[in-house]
N, C-alpha and C positions, 0 to 999 in steps of 0.2 A: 555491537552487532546490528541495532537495528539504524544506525548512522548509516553504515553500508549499504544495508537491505533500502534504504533511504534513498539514497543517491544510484543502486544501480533501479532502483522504478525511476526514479525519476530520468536515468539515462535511457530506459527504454520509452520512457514517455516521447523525449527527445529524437529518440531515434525513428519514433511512429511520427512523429509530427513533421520533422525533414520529409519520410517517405509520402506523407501525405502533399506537401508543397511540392513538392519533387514532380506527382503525379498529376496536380492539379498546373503547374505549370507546362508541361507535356502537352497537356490537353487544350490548353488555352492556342498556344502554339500550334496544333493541329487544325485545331477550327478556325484560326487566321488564315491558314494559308491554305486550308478550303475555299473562306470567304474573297480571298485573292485570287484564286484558280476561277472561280464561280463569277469573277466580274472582270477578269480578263477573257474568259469564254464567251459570254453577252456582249463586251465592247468588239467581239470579233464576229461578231451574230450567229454563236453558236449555240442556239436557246435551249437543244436537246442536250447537247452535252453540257450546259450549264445545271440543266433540272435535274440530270444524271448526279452531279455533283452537289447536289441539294441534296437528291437522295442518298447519298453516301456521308453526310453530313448528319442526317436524322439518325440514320441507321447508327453511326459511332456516338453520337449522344445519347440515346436509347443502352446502347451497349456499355457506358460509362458513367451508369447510376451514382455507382461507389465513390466516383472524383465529384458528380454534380451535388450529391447529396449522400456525404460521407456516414456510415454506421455506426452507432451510436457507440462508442468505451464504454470497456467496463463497467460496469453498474457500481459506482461509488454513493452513496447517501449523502455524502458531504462535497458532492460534487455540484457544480452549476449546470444548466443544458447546456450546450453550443449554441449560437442562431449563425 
């Protein structure tokens, strides 16, 4: 019984940690093609609506603490931190 109880933690481990890359890949992708949008605006001299897109840029990084700096798991003792 506890082979099972075994394997499905560690499948939800697995399953958290996909969601986690998942999300953090999402995210990386969001902010590239901000950072694309924001210097195709400038190379058009559009410095308002490039700042505009800064600021929509802070605001979603601000907003996605959780992807920048993931919450700590379950409290195991015999666990290592994350860095």
């Amino acid at each position: 019984m506890e082979a099972n109880e075994r394997r499905t933690s560690e499948g939800n481990d697995v399953a958290r940690l996909v969601a986690e890359l998942e999300a953090a890949e999402a995210y990386e992708q969001k902010l590239r093609q901000l950072i694309l949008d924001v210097r195709n605006e400038l190379a058009a001299g559009h410095t308002g609506v490039a700042l505009s897109l800064l600021n929509q840029a802070l605001t979603f990084i601000d907003n996605e603490t959780d992807v920048v700096s993931p919450s700590p798991v379950a409290k195991d003792p015999g666990a290592s931190p994350r860095s």
